[in-house]
C-alpha positions in Angstrom: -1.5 -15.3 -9.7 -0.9 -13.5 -6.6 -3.9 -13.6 -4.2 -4.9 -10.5 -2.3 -7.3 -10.0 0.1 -9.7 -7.2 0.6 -8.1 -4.3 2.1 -10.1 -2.8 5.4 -10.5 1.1 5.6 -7.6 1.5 7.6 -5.3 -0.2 4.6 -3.4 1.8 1.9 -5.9 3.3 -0.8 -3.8 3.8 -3.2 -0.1 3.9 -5.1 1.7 7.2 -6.8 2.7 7.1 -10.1 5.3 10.3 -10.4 5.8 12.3 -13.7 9.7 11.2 -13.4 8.7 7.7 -14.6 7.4 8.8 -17.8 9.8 8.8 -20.0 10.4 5.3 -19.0 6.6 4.3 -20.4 6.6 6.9 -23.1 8.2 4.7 -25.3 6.4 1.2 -24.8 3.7 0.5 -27.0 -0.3 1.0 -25.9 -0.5 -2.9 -25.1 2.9 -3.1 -23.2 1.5 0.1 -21.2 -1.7 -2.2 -20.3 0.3 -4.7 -19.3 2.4 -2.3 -17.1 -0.1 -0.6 -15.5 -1.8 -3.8 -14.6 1.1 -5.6 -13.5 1.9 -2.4 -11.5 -1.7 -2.4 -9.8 -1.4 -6.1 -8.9 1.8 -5.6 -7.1 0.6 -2.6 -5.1 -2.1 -4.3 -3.5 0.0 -6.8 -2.5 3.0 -4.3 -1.1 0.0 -2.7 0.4 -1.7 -6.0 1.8 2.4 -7.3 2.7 5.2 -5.3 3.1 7.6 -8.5 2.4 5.4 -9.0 -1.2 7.7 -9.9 -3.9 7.8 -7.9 -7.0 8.8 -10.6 -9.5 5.8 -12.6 -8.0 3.3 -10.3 -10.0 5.6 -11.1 -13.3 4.5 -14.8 -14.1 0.7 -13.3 -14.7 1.7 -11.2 -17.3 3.8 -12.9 -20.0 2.8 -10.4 -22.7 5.4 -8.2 -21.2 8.9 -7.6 -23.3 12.0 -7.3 -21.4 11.7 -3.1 -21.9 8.4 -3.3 -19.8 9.7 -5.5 -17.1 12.4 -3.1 -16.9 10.1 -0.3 -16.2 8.1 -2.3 -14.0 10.8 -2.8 -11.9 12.1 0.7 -12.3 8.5 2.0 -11.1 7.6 -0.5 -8.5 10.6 0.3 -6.8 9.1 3.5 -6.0 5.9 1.7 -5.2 7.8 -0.4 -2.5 9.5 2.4 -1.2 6.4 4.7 -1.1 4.4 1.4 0.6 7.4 1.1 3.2 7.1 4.7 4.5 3.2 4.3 4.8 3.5 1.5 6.9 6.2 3.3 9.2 3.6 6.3 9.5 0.8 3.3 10.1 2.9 2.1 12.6 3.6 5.0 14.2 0.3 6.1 14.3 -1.1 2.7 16.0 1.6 3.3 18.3 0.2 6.8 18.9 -3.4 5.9 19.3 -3.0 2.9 21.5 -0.9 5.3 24.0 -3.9 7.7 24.0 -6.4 4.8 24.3 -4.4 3.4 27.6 -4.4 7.1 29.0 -7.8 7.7 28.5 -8.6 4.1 30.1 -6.3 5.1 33.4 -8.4 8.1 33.5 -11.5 8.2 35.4 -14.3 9.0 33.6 -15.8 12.7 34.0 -18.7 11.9 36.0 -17.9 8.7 38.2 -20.5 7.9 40.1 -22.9 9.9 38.9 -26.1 8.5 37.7 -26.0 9.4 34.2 -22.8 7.9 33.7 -24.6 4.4 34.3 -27.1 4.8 31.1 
């Protein structure tokens, strides 16, 4: 089973599932769909809790899956992993962003200086 750990605000919410993929669900039967969209849950948390998270790793806790479902698991969490790896670029980016305003605001002197109310 692959462990995840709660998620703080800041984390990834949530995964897309796009209209393209249908047709490769449409097909499976009610109980494979379970198993997919569970499967596909699992590894999203994990993609959004580690970037380096293995796909296959979510595979072993669902064994009810035929070899059509794994193939649309993978076909779908591809775009999970690629939709995870631009979030975490934008995270980046925008840590990046908010540390340089944090360090300019710190080099700034406070409006006020000296004054008394500034103390309180």
């Amino acid at each position: 089973m692959v462990e995840v750990m709660w998620m703080p605000e800041e984390q990834k919410k949530g995964f897309v599932l796009y209209f393209s993929s249908y047709d490769n669900v449409a097909g499976l039967s009610p109980e494979q769909r379970g198993e997919l969209f569970s499967a596909l849950y699992e590894y999203a948390r994990a993609a959004a809790a580690d970037p380096a998270a293995e796909m296959r790793a979510v595979l072993p806790d669902h064994p009810a899956m035929d070899l059509e479902t794994r193939m649309a698991f993978s076909f779908i969490a591809e775009t999970i992993r690629r939709d995870t790896e631009k979030w975490w670029e934008k995270h980046r980016l925008y840590q990046a962003a908010a540390r340089k305003r944090l360090g300019k605001a710190a080099a700034e002197p406070h409006p006020g200086s000296g004054e008394a109310w500034a103390y309180v």
